[in-house]
C-alpha positions in Angstrom: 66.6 33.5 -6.9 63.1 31.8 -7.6 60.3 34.0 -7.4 58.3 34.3 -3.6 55.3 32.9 -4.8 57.2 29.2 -6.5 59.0 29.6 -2.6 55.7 29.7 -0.7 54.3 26.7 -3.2 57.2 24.5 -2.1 56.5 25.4 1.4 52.8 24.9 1.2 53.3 21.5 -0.3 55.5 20.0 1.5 53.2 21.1 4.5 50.2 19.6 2.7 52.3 16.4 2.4 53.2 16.1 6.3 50.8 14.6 8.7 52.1 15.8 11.8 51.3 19.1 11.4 50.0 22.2 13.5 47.0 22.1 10.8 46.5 25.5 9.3 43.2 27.1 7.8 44.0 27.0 4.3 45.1 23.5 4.6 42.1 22.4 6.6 39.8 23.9 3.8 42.1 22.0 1.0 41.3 18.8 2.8 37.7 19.7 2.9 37.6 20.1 -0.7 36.9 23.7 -0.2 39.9 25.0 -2.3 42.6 24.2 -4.4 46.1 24.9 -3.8 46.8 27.9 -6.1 43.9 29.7 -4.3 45.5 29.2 -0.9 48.9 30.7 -2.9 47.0 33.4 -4.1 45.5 34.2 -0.6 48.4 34.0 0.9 50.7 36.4 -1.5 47.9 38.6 -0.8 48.4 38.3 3.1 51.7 38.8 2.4 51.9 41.8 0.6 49.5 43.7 2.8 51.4 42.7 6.1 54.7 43.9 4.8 53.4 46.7 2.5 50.8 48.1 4.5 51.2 46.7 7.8 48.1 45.2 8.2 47.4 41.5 8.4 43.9 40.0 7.7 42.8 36.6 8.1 43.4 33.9 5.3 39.4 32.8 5.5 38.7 36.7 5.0 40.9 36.8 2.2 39.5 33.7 0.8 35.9 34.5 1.6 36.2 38.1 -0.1 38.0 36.4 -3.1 35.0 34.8 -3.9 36.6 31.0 -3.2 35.0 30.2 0.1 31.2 31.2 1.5 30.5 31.6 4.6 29.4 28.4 5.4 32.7 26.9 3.9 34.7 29.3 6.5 32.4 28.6 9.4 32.3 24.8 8.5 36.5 25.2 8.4 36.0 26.6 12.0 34.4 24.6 13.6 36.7 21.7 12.4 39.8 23.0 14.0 38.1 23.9 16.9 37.5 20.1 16.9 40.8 19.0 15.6 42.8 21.4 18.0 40.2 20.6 20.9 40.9 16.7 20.7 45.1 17.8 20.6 44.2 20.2 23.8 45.5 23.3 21.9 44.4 26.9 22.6 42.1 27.7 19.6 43.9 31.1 17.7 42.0 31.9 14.5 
C-alpha cells in the first residue's frame, strides 16, 4: 500500500494536468505562481489530518497563509480569481 501523501500527489497531478476541471484553491494559486505543488501536499495532509483526527476542517488558504507560503494578498488575489472564474461558468461561489 503506498503511503497517503504519494496517493494524494497522484491525485493532485493528474488534476493539475486536466483542463476541465471544477478549479480548486490550491490549484488556482499554483497557476498563479503562488505555490508549488509539495506546499499544496503539505496543506492538504495537514487538512486531512485535522478533519479525521480532530474533526475540524479549516480552509486550504488558512492553512497555507498560516504556513507561511501565501500572504494575504496572495489569498485575497486567489479569491477574487475564482470568484471571476466560477462567475463567468455561473457557479455558486463556496470558499
Amino acid at each position: 500500500m503506498e503511503p497517503r501523501g504519494f496517493l494524494l500527489g497522484r491525485k493532485l497531478e493528474r488534476k493539475l494536468e486536466t483542463e476541465d476541471i471544477d478549479i480548486r484553491f490550491g490549484v488556482a494559486a499554483a497557476q498563479k505562481g503562488f505555490l508549488k505543488k509539495d506546499q499544496i501536499l503539505e496543506a492538504l495532509d495537514i487538512q486531512l489530518t485535522e478533519d479525521f483526527s480532530i474533526g475540524k476542517h479549516r480552509l486550504i488558504g488558512t492553512i497555507l497563509f498560516e504556513q507561511g507560503h501565501l500572504t494575504i494578498a496572495q489569498v485575497n488575489d486567489v479569491l477574487a480569481y475564482l470568484a471571476g472564474v466560477r462567475g463567468q461558468k455561473g457557479e455558486k461561489e463556496s470558499f
